[in-house]
N, C-alpha and C positions, 0 to 999 in steps of 0.2 A: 257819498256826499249827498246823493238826490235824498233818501232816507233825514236826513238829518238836520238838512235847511228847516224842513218845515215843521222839525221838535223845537226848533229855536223859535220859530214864531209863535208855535204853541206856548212855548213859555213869557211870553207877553202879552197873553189873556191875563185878563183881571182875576180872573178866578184861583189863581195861584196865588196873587198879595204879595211878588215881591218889591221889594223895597226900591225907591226910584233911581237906586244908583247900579242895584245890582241889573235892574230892568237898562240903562245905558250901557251898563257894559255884555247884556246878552247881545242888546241892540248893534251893537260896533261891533259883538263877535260874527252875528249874524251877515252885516254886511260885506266881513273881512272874507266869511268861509265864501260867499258867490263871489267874489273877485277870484279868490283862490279856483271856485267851481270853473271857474272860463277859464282859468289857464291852465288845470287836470285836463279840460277837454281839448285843448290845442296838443297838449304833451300825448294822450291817448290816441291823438289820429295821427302820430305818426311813430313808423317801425322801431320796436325796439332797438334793433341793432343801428339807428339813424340818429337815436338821442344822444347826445352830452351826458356822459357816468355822472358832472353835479346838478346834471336834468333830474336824473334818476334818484339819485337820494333825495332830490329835494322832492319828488313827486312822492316818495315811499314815505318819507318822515310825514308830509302833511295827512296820506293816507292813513297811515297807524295814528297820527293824531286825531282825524275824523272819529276813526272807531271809540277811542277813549270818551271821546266828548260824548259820543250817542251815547255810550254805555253809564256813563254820567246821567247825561239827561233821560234815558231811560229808568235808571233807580230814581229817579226825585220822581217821574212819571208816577211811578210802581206805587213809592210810597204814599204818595200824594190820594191816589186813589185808592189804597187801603186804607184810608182814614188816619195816617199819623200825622204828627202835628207840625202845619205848616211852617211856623216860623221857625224850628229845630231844623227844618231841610232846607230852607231859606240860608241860613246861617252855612250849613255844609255846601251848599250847593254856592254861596258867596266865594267862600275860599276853595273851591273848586275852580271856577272860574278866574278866581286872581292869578292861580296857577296855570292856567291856558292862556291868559293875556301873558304872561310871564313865554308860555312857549312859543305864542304868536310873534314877540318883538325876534327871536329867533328867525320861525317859520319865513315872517315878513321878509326879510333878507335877503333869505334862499330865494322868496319868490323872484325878485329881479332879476336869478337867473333863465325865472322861463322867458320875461322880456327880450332876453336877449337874443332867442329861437328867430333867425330870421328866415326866412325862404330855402328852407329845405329842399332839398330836390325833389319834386312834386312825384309823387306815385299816387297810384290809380285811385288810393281812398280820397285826395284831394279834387279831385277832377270836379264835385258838384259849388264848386265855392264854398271850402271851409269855414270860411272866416264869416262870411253871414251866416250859415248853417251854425256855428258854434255861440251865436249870441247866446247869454245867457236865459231869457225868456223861451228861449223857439228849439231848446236840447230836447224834448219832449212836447211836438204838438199832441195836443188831446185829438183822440180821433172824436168822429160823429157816430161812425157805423163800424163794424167788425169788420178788420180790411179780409177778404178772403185767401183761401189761398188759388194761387194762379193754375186755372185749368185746365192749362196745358203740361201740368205736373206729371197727373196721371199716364197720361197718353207717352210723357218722357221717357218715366221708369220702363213703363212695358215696352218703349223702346228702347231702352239701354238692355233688358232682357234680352231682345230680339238680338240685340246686336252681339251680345258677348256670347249667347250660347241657341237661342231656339231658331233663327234663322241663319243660314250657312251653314261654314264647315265645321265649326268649333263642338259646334256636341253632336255630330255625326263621326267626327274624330277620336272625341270622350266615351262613344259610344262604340267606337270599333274597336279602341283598345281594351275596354272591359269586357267584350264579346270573344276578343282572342282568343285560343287555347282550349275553348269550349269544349273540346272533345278530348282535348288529351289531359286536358284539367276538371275533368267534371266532377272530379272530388276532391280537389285543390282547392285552398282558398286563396283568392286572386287580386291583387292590391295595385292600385292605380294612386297616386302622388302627383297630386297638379300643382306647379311650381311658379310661380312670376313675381313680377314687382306689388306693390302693394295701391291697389286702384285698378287695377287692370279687369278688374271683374273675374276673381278666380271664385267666390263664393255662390255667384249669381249664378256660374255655369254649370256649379257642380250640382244648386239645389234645382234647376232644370233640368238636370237630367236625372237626380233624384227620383223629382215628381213623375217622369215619365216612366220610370222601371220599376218602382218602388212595389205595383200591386204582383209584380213576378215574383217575392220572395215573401218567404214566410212571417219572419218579423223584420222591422227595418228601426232606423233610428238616425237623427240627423245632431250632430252635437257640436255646438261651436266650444272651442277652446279661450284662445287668444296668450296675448303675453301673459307671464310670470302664473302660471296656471299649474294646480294641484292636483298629483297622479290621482290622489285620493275620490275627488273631489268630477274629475271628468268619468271616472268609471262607475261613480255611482246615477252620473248625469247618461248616460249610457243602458245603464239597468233601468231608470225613471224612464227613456224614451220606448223602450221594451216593453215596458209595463210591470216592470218588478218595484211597484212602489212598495214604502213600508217605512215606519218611521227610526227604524233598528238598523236601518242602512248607513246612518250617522257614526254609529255604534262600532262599526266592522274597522276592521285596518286596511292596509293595501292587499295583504293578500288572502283575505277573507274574501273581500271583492272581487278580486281574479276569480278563484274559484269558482261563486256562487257567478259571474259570466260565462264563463267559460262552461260550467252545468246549465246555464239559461239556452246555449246555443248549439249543444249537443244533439245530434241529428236533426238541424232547422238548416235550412238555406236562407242567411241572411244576408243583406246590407244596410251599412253603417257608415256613416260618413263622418270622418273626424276632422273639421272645417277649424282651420289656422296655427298647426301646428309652430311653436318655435325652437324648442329645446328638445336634443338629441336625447339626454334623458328620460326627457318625457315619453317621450316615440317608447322607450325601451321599456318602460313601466308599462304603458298601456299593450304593446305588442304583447306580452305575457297572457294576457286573456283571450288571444285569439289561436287556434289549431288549425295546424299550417295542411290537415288533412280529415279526409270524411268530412267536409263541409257542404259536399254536396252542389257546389257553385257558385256559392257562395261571394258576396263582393266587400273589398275595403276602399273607401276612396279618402283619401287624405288631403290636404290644401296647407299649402307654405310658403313663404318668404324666400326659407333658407335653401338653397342646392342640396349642401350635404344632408339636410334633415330628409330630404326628396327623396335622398339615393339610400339612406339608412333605411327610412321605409320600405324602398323596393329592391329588397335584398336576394329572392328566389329568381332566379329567370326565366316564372312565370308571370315577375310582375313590370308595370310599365311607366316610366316617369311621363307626363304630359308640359310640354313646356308653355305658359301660357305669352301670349303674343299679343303684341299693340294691335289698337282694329286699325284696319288700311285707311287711307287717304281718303277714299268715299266715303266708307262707314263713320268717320270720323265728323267729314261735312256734315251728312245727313243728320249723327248726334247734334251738332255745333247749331247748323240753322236752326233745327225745330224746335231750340227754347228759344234762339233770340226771335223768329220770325216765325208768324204766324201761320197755319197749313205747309201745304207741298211748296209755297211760292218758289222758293230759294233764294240766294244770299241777292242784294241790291246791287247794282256791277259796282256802287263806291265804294264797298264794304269789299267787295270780293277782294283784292290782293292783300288788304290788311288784317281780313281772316284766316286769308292764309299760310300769313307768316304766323299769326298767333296760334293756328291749328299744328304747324310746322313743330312751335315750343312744349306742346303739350303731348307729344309723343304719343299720341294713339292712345294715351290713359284716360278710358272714360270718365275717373273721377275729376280728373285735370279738366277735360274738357267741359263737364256739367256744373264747376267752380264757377271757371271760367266767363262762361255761355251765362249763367245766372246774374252775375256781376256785370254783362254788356247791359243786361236785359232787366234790371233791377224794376221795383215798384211799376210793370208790366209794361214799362214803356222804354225802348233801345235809347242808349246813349249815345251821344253826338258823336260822328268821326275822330274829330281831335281825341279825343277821351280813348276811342282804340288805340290810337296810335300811342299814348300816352302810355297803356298799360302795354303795350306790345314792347315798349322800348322799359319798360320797368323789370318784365320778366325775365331781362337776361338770355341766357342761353338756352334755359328751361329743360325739356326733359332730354329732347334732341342729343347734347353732349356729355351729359350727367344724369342719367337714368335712377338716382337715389335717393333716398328717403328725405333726406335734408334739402334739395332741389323740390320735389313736392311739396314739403309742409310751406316753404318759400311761398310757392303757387296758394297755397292755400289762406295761407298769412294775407293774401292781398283781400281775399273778400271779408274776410277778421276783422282787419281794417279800415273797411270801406261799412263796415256796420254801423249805427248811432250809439252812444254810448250804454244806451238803456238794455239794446239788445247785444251791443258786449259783456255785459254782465249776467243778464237771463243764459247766454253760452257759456260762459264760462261756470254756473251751477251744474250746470251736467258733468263735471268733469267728475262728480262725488260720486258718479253710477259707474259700476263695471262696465266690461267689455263687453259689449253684444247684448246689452242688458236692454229690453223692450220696457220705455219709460208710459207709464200712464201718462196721457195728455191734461185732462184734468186735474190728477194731484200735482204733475208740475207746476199747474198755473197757479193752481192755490199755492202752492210752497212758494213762489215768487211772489206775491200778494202778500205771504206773514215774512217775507224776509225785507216789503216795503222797494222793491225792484218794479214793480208796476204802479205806476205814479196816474192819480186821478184825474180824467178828466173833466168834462162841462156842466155833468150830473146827468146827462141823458145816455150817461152809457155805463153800465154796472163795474165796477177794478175787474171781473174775471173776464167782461168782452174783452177790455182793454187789453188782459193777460193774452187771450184767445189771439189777440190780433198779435203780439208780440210774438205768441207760437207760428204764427201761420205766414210771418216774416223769415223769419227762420229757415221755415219750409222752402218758400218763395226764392229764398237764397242759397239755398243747395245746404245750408250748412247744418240741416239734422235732413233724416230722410223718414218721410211718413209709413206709419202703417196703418195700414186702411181694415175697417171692418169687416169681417167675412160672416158675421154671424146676424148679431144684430141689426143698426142699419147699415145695410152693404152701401159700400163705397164713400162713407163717411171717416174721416181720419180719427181714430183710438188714441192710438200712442205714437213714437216714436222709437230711433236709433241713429245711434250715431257714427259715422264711421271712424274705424279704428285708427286711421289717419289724422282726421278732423280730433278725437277725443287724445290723440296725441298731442296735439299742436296744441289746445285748450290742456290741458292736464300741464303741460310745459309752461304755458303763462299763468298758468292759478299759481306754482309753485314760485314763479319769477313775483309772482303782486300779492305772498301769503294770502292767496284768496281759500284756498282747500289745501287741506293735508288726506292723505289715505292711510290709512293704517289696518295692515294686513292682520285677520285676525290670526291666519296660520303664519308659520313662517315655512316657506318650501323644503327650507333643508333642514331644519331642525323637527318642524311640526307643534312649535311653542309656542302660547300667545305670545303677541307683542302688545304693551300695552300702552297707554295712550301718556304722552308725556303732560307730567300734572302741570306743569308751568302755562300748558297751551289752554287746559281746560275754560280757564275762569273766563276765556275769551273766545270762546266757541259760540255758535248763532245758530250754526244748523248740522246735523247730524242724522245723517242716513245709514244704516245697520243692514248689511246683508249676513245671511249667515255664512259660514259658523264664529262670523267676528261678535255676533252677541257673547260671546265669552269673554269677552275682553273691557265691554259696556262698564264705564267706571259707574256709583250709585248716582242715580239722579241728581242728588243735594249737591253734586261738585260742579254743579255748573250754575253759573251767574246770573249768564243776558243771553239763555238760550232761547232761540224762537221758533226752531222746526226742528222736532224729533220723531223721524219715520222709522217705526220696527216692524212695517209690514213683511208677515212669512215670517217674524224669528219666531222659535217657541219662546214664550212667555209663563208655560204652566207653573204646576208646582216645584217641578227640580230648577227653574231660572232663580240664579242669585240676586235677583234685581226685585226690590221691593215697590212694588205701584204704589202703593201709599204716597213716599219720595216725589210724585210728581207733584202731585201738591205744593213744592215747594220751588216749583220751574214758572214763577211767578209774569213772565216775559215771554210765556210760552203762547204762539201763533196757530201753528200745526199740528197735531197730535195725531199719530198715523200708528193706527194697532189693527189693521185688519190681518186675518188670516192670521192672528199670532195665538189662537186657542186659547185666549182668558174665557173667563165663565161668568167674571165678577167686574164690574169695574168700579173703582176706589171712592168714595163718598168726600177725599181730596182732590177731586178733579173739579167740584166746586169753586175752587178759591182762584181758576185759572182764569182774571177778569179778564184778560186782554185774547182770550183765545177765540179762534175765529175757524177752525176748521177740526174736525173730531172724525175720526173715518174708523168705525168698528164694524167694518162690516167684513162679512165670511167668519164671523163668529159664532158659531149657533149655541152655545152653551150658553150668553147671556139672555138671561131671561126677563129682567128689569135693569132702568136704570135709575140709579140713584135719584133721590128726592134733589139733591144739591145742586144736579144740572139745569135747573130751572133757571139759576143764576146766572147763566151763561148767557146776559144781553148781548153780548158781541160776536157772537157766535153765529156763521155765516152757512158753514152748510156740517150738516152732519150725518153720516151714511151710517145707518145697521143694517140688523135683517132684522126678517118679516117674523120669526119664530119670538124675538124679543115681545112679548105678550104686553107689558105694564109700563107705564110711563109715567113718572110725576105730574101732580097737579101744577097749574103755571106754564105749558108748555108755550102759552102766546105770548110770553114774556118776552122772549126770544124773536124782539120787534127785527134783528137783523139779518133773520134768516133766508136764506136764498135758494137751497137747495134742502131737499130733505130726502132719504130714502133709506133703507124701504121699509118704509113706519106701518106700521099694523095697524088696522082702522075698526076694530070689532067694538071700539069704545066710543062710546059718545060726548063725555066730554072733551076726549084728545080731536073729535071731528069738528065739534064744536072751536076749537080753540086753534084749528087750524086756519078759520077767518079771520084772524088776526096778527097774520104772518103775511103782512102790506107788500113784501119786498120778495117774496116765495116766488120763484124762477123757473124750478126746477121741483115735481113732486112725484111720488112713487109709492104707489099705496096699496096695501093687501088686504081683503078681508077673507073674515073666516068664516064670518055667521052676518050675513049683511039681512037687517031687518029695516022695513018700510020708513020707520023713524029716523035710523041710522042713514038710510039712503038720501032721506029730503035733507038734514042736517050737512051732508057731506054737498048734495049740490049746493045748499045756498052758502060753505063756505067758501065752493073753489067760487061761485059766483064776484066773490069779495076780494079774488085776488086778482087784480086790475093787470098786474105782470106779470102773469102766468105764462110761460113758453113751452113747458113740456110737461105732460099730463100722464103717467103712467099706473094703468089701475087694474089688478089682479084679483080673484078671487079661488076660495077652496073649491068652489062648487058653483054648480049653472048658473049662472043668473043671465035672464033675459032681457037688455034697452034700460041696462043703467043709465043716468042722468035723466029718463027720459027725453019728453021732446022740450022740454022748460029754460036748459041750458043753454045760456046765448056765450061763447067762449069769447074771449077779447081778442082784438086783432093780430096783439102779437104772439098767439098759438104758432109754435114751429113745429112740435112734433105731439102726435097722441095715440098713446098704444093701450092695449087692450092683450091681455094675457091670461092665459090658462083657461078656466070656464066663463070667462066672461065675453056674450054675446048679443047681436042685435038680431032681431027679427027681422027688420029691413034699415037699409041704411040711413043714419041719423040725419032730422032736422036741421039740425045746422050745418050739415055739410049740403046736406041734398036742394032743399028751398035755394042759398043762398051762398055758392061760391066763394065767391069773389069779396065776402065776406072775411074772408082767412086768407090774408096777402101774402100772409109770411110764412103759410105751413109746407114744412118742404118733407116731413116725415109722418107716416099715416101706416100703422100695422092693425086692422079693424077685422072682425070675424062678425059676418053678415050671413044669417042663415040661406038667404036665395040671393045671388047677386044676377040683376037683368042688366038689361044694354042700356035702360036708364041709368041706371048705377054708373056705369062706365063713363058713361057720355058726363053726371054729375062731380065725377071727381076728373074727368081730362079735364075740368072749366075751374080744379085752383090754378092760382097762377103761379104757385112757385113748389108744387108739387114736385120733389127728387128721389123719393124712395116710396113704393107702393107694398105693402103685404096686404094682400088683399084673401081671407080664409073663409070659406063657406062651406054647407050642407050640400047645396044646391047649387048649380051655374046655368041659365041658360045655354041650349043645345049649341046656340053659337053667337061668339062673341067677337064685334067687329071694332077695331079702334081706327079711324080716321084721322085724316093727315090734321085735321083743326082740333086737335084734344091734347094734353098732355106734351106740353110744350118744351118743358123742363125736365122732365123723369127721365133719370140713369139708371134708376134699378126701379123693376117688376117681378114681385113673386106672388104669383095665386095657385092653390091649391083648394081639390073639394071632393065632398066625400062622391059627388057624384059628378066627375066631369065632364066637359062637353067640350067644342072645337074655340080655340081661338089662332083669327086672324088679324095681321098689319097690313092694313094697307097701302099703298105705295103714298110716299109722303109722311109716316104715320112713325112717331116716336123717334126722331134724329138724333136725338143725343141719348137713348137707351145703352147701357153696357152691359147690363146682367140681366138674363131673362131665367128666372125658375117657376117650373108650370107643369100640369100634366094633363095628357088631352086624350080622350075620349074618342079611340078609333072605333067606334061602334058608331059612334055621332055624326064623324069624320065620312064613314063611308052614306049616312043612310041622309042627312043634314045639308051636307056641302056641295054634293054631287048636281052640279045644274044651276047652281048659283054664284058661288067664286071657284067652281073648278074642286076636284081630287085633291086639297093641297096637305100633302103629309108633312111637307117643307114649313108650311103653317105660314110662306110670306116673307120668312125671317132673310130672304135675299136682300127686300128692302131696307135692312136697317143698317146705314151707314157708321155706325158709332161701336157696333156690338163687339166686346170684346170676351164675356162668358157665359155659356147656356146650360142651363140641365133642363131637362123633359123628361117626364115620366108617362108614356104610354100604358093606358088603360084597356087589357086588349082583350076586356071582355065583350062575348058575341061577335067575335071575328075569328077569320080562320088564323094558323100559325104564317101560314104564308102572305099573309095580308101585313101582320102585325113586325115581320122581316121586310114587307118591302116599305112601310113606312119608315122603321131603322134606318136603311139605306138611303130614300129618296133625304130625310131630316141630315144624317150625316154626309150626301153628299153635297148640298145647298152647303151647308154652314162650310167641310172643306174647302169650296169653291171662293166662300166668302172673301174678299180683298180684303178685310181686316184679321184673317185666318185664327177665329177666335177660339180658345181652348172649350170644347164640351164634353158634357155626359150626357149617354142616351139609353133608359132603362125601360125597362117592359115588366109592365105589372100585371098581375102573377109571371115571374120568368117563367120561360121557353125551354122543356126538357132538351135536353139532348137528340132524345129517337122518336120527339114529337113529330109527327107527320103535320107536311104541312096545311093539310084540311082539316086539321082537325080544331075546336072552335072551342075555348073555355067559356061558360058560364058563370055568371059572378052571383052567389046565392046573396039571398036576402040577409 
């Protein structure tokens, strides 16, 4: 409905011409559908099982009449702006609408029965005053700023780890039953089956301890499952985590598969985890590819729901079922306060007994509990007493006397409920992704954006902040769970997942509101396509294709009013039945997602897509240009390739609405040229191959012109020295600016170094500085919202001091240099750091430090209150071997000791032979 109010206003611009009777009667419809809009929203905030069955038809009927009417007024849209002739769609688009006032005298009716909804039994989504919140004005305020997400997120998860498996008994447990037998099985292979309810954290414990064993065995592999899951289909996922990629693996049956496993793990000592097993079957398929001897010690760890699938797998009586168990009554607490209440404090004594009983209902199930805890604790600020109480008496008996799946989703239903309706709907798109599936954060928000779910706000804030902020609600609320960056910028949120609970509960209601259909491309028991029923086509919007369901992909032409079509990862090449030309004719089309689908070409029909606003072909390397026709693409909002794509049409600054662009290749001058004319560019990424003097002043004075630049990313083939030079004054709102492959500075850049405080908003900075001094240092602790530091050089000063007044904001630090030297923190110095990667220069350490702050091999790192992951790389040339072990030790014994007991790596460059004696001293040649 939000979608469609405001096509109806659109059609009362003059620029359409229609006739004044047809313009009253859009007018009355208009008014009709926001009357209807407020009483969908009264119906939606409360539980399905709580409505009136002539609640429910009347809410479904006006829904499927919504859709019709946009799909209406989308073609008069369509054609209107293809240039046919107004009064011909004037006249259709009359008797269209006669026919809707015709369904509305109907519709009208029904509505009187939502009137009659009176005072429902209040459950916990009602507790903030419905009834004001559901005005029709205030369903969507416009934010100002991108609300963030809540920072004590991070800190949660790693405590929900700590709890289910890396502190205590639980993977000391996990770790002693797969240890068992060691000597009498040492060429057995030995199978552990972790079994519990579903939320208890049986995934989280097993990939802890995973991570912890995984460098003892020869090859390993982590492979989640989940429901209605293909023998086929996990054992080739299995050979991918091996490393037996190959595009032929498609190709194989089930027991070609087997086999060519079964030959992958032939004299190797492996571990494999196969994470959610459901079906007995299945177990039986996959078991086939493991050999029950000469394995050498091989491990299997498995994770399930079901008892008997537990016991199937541990069938030898060398192997061990694990039974997974609620956390106790403290651990539970300790989960519960640290999202609602901020540090160590603990619970308020007013809060205390009505925590208790709500801790009581949720059975030690940390997913119950981190639902829960999110929903006291909404938009960062605890909800009023009453309002516990409120939900405490809604939740029933909860986990406590009914420990079942349908008891949970219950629990889970309440924060569902307790969402706005904008972001019930942004949930409920997820439900189109597989199980376990890691969603890009980005594509998501663009796909909400062409499906018109992210509604505009003031104009000072772009539809994808808006999106962002919609994501990062989400998060906030327990109800997807973030993945956070490991590579790029650490600690920065990527993508997402959802749990298989939660993607339950949503998968359940898309199918109650025909919001999503799924359509399997395999079928498990047959192995047949299933194909998409035509009736549903003409009314499809959006369409996400994972393989091997692209076989089933009916032709483009049969779809209507489609707006999002993602085939990222299907093949696309020559042998796909599916003609691109056909897109051309997806006239409604929003999204177009072909990355990593190996085209070579893309279609010279992708021109006629006016209304398209997002194009993502990236990981394609085979195309080499694109079509002259994409020039026409004014609406088009961000568009991703790659850097190999050489040519580009002329007109590219046409594309007045561009926001994002990457990674466009810049060896040309008039594409550099034509990129100052992209007003609205947000987001740039740019590579060159041959960057000449010309090319480089044309390239600064466009980014100069782009007033709304945020993130700046600029690569090259080869050296180049103090690109932008010193001339570049960047606009304040720069958040992030990287700098990759050969491209570097002699010393650090003018606009950082003169003038801080300058750059309020840059929170990401990856810069490669040939000599980095303690000015340097001192020059970037003084942004002010500095969160991620790579800081790469030739050079470092012999030693490097950070002080308690610098870098105020920064969670993650990584500096590397060809020639390192010592760095220290001093006490006070980086509070909120979490990652530190570095590598220091014990030759510096000993000849540098000695007499000024102390011997410190520890480097300090006691002081950092926040530290949650370290790597160090020791440089131990010109020391002895005994020198270069006892700094290992003194580094590893600090960080052990650490109260925030954070996971490290600790490496020695050039490693330490074996029967190196320990005086003996490596020398690092020239």
């Amino acid at each position: 409905m939000g979608s469609l109010l405001p096509k109806l206003a659109e059609l009362l611009k003059e620029e359409y011409m229609l006739q004044t009777s047809i313009k009253k009667k859009v007018d009355s419809l208009e008014k009709e559908m926001k009357s209807m809009q407020a009483a969908l929203c009264k119906v939606r905030d409360v539980p399905r099982d709580q409505l009136d069955i002539q609640v429910k038809l009347w809410a479904g009927e006006v829904r499927e009449l919504s859709f019709d009417m946009e799909d209406v007024v989308d073609k008069f849209l369509v054609r209107v702006h293809d240039g046919s002739e107004l009064a011909a769609n004037s006249n259709k688009l009359a008797r269209l609408i006669k026919n809707m006032v015709r369904l509305f005298t109907k519709g009208k009716a029904r509505r009187e029965i939502a009137t009659a909804i009176k005072d429902i039994n209040k459950q916990v989504q009602e507790v903030a005053n419905r009834r004001g919140r559901n005005a029709v004005d205030n369903i969507v305020c416009g934010p100002t700023t991108v609300t963030p997400v809540d920072p004590r997120l991070r800190v949660l998860y790693t405590e929900v780890t700590e709890l289910v498996g890396i502190v205590g008994k639980r993977d000391q447990e996990l770790m002693k039953l797969l240890s068992e037998g060691d000597i009498l099985s040492k060429e057995k292979l030995k199978i552990v089956s972790v079994v519990g309810f579903g939320g208890l954290g049986k995934t989280t414990l097993v990939k802890t301890v995973y991570d912890n064993i995984k460098e003892d065995f020869d090859c390993r592999a982590f492979v989640p499952v989940g429901r209605n899951a293909d023998g086929k289909k996990v054992l080739m996922d299995i050979l991918v985590d091996l490393g037996m990629c190959g595009s032929n693996l498609t190709l194989w049956n089930e027991r070609q598969l087997i086999n060519k496993l079964r030959e992958s793990l032939q004299n190797k000592r492996y571990l494999i985890v196969i994470d959610d097993i459901w079906d007995e079957k299945l177990w039986a398929t996959i078991n086939l590819a493991f050999s029950k001897s000469n394995t050498f010690g091989s491990r299997l760890i498995t994770t399930t729901r079901i008892v008997s699938v537990s016991k199937l797998c541990c069938s030898s009586s060398t192997d061990s079922v694990y039974q997974m168990e609620p956390l106790s009554d403290d651990d539970s607490k300790r989960l519960f306060y640290k999202r609602i209440f901020s540090g160590e404090s603990g619970c308020p004594p007013k809060f205390d007994e009505v925590s208790t009983n709500i801790l009581e209902k949720c059975g030690g199930v940390p997913l119950a509990i981190i639902t829960i805890a999110s929903l006291l604790a909404s938009d960062q600020c605890i909800k009023p007493e009453d309002e516990w109480h409120v939900l405490l008496k809604s939740i029933g008996h909860g986990l406590t006397e009914n420990p079942s799946v349908e008891e949970m989703m219950r629990i889970l239903s309440f924060s569902y409920y307790d969402l706005p309706s904008h972001l019930k709907t942004c949930l409920l798109y997820l439900s189109m992704f597989p199980e376990d599936q890691e969603i890009k954060k980005d594509g998501l928000i663009w796909m909400w954006i062409a499906e018109s779910f992210v509604e505009s706000g003031n104009g000072r804030i772009s539809l994808f902040e808006i999106g962002e902020t919609y994501f990062n609600e989400l998060v906030n609320k327990s109800m997807i769970q973030p993945v956070y960056d490991k590579e790029s910028v650490i600690g920065t949120i990527c993508a997402c997942r959802v749990h298989d609970m939660v993607l339950d509960l949503i998968c359940l209601l898309s199918r109650e509101e025909n919001f999503v259909t799924i359509v399997n491309g395999v079928s498990k028991e047959e192995h047949e396509a299933t194909p998409l029923e035509s009736g549903r086509i003409l009314q499809v919007r959006s369409i996400a294709t994972f393989e091997p369901a692209i076989r089933v992909m009916p032709s483009f032409s049969s779809f209507d009013v489609l707006r999002v079509l993602d085939m990222t990862k299907c093949h696309l090449g020559p042998s796909c039945h599916l003609n691109l030309r056909e897109l051309g004719s997806l006239f409604h089309l929003r999204y177009l997602g072909l990355a990593s689908t190996g085209i070579s070409k893309l279609p010279e029909e992708v021109g006629k897509l006016q209304f398209l606003q997002v194009l993502d072909l990236s990981n394609n390397y085979d195309i080499q240009e694109l079509p002259s026709t994409i020039s026409k693409l004014g609406r088009l909002m961000c568009l991703l390739i790659s850097h190999y794509c050489k040519r580009f049409p002329d007109g590219l600054g046409n594309m007045s609405s561009m926001e994002v662009l990457r990674d466009i290749n810049g060896d040309t001058l008039s594409i550099v040229k034509e990129l100052g004319k992209m007003k609205r560019l947000r987001k740039l990424a740019i590579r060159f191959g041959n960057l000449s003097l010309e090319l480089e002043e044309a390239f600064v004075k466009s980014l100069g012109e782009m007033a709304n630049i945020q993130s700046v990313s600029i690569g090259c083939d080869f050296k180049f020295v103090d690109i932008l030079g010193e001339h570049w004054v960047p606009p304040r709102s720069l958040r992030e600016f990287t700098t990759f492959r050969d491209v570097k500075f002699s010393i650090l850049p003018a606009w950082i170094r003169n003038n801080p405080l300058h750059l309020p908003q840059l929170s990401n900075l990856s810069i490669f500085v040939e000599e980095v001094q303690q000015a340097d240092l001192r020059s970037l602790g003084k942004l002010p919202a500095l969160c991620n530091l790579a800081l790469w050089s030739l050079r470092r000063s012999k030693l490097l001091v950070i002080g308690a007044d610098e870098f105020h904001c920064l969670t993650s630090f990584t500096s590397f240099s060809g020639s390192p030297g010592q760095v220290v923190f001093q006490p006070g110095a980086l509070l909120k750091i979490e990652v530190i990667v570095i590598d220091i220069g014990l030759q510096v350490t000993r000849e540098e430090v000695v007499g000024s702050v102390g011997y410190c091999f520890d480097l300090s790192m006691g002081n950092l209150p926040s530290l949650r992951d370290v790597t160090v790389r020791f440089d131990r040339s010109g020391v002895t071997v005994g020198e270069a072990k006892q700094a290992e030790v003194a580094l590893g014994n600090t960080l052990r000791t650490h109260p925030n007991r954070p996971t490290f790596e600790i490496s020695i460059r050039p490693s330490i032979p074996e029967d190196a004696p320990d005086g003996d001293v490596h020398i690092e040649e020239e």
